[in-house]
N, C-alpha and C positions, 0 to 999 in steps of 0.2 A: 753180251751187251751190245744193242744197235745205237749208234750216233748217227747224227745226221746231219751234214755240214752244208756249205757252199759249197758250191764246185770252183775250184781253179783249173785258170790256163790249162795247167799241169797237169790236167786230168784229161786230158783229150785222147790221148793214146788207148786207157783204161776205158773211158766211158766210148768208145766206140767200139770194141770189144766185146762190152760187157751188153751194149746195146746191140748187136749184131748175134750174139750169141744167145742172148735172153728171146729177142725175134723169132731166131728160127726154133730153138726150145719151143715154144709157143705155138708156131704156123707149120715149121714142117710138115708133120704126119696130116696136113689139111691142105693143103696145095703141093703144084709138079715142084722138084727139083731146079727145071729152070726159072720157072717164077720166083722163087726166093731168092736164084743164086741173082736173078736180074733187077730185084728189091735191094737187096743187101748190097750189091754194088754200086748202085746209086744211092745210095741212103746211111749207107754206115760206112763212112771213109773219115780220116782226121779232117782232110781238106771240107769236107760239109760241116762239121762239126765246129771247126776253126771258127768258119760263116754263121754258124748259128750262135758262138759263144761272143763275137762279135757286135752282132744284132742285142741293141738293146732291148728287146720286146722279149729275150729270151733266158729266161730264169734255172738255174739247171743245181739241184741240191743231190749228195752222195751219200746213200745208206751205207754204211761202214759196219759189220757184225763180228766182231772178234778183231778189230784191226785189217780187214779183208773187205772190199768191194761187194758187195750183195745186191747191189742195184743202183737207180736212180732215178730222178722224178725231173722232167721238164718242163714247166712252165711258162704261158707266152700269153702276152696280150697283142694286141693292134687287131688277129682278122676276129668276125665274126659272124656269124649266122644270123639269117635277117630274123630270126625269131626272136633274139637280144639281142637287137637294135635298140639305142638308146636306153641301154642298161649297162652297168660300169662290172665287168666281168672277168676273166680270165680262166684260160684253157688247160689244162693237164693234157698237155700232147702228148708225152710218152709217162708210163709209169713203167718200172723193168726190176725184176726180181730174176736172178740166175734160180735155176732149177732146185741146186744142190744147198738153197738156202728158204726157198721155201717151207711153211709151216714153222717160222721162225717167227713170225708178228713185224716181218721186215714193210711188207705189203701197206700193212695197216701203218707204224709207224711213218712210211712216205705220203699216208695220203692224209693222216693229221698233222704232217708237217705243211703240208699242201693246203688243208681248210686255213691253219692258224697264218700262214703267209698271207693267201687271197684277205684276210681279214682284216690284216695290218697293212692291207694295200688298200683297203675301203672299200671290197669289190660285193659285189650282190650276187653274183652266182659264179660259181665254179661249175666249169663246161667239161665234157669230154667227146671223144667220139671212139664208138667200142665196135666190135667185128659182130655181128649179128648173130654170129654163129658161137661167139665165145662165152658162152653161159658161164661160165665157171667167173670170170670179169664181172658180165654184168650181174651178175648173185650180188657179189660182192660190189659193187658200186653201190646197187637196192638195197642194203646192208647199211650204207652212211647215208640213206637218202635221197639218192640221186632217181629224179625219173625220167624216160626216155620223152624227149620234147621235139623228135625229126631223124631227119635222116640224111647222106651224103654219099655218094660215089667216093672210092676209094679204089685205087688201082693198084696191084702186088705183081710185080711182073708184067704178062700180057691179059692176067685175069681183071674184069673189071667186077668188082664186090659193092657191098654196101653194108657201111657203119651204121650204128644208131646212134643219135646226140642224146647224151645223156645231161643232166645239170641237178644241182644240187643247191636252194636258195637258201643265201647264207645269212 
């Protein structure tokens, strides 16, 4: 059984972990070594985490599977893409499922937790931005909806990449 909670304080330890590890699962076998390791150390520390749980722009809910961590979904309004300018929206910055819990419906449960949120917050689209190369994501985003409306620079290490913006009008 998956629950899906709020995140506390309390979880910062866990969810950087589980965000650091869910990452490289992910990107490893697709980028160097030191790219990730230079990602992940700038990007997955408690102290970053601390700052983003801080920030009220930043919404952070815990997929629970058996009483265990399985993932987590982030949520963030204030930036946007000038394509939703002047549209009331918000972002799924990170969605994160560990490996060894996948094909579990954990995936899916965070990102209908994710629609019924953005909904009861009033918002008209849910955003994302996906790795171009990560078909297996974007299937499944085109799955709920979501179609690619742009694109962005994203930097992993010393590699300079590009996301697709995906959105989903709610």
């Amino acid at each position: 059984m998956t629950q899906i909670r709020t995140a506390s304080y309390q979880d910062i330890d866990t969810l950087t972990q589980v965000g650091k590890q869910a990452f490289y699962e992910t990107f490893a076998r697709h980028n160097t070594e030191s790219d990730m390791q230079l990602y992940l150390s700038a990007n997955f520390t408690n102290e970053k985490l601390k700052q983003e749980f801080e920030d009220n722009n930043s919404h952070f809910y815990v997929a629970e599977h058996e009483e265990e961590v399985a993932g987590y979904v982030k949520l963030r309004t204030g930036e946007e893409p000038i394509e939703l300018k002047g549209r009331k929206h918000i972002e799924i910055e990170r969605i994160y499922v560990l490996s060894q819990f996948q094909g579990k419906q954990i995936g899916k449960e965070l990102m209908a937790a994710s629609i019924e949120m953005a909904r009861q917050k009033g918002c008209e689209v849910l955003w994302l931005g996906v790795w171009e190369h990560n078909q297996k994501a974007i299937q499944f985003y085109q799955k709920w909806g979501f179609e690619i409306f742009g694109s962005h620079g994203f930097v992993l290490g010393t590699d300079q990449q590009t996301d697709f913006l995906m959105k989903l009008e709610l």
